[in-house]
C-alpha positions, 0 to 999 in steps of 0.5 A, a space after each residue: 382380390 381385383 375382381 370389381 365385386 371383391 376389392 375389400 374381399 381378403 383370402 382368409 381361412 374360414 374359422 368354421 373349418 379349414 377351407 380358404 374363403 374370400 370376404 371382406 375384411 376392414 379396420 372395424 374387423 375383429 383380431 380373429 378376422 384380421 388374423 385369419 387372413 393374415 398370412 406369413 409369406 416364406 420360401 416354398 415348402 417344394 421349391 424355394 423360388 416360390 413361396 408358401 403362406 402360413 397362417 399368421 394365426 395358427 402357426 405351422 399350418 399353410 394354405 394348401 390345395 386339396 382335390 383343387 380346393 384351398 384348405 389350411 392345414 399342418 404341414 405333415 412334412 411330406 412332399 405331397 404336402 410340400 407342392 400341394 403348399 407351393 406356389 409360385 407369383 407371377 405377373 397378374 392374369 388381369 395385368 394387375 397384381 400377382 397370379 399365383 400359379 399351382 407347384 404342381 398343377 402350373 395350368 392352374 392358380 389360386 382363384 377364388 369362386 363364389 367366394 370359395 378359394 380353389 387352383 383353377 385353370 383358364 376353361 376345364 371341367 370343373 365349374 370354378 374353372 369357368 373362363 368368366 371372370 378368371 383372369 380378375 378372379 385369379 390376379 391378387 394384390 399384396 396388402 399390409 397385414 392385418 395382424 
């Protein structure tokens, strides 16, 4: 993440359950820990233009979003699943990095919010579409793998 409070913080899978959370991964870190944010970028599942992330730990399932919150699960080879599992990288909201806009939501993109992973828009009802803070919130670096 490029938000000042999160530069260590890694977008991984919560080994509680399946939600996507942002925290702080380092060399120190365990095998799970660096595997569970560890991901595989491949060809979109909806559009081959843009990408989806497997889980480089638990292959077969991909991150994905459900009722706006960021989950890792097995793709069931529908195409709901497919554009739920698609993003598409485009320059940094911030002006650094990549954004990851929605397939199917593209007013929204992968944000990370209390240190939860959502798509979010810039402004909406929901609270992690606040404006505060979203154009850092939702700008993400490429880093090498942990595992």
């Amino acid at each position: 993440a490029t938000t000042s409070c999160c530069t260590g913080d890694y977008l991984q899978h919560d080994a509680g359950d399946d939600k996507a959370v942002i925290a702080p991964v380092t060399s120190g870190s365990s095998a799970t820990v660096k595997g569970d944010a560890t991901w595989t970028v491949r060809a979109g599942l909806a559009n081959g233009n843009c990408v989806s992330f497997e889980s480089a730990n638990t292959p077969g399932k991909y991150l994905r979003h459900y009722a706006f919150q960021l989950h890792l699960q097995p793709n069931d080879g529908s195409s709901q699943f497919a554009a739920d599992a698609t993003f598409c990288p485009k320059p940094g909201n911030s002006g650094t990095g990549y954004s990851l806009q929605s397939f199917n939501y593209p007013a929204k993109y992968i944000r990370h919010y209390s240190f939860t992973g959502y798509i979010a828009s810039n402004g909406g009802t929901n609270t992690w579409d606040t404006t505060s803070s979203w154009a850092q919130d939702t700008s993400w670096l490429a880093a090498s793998p942990w595992s």
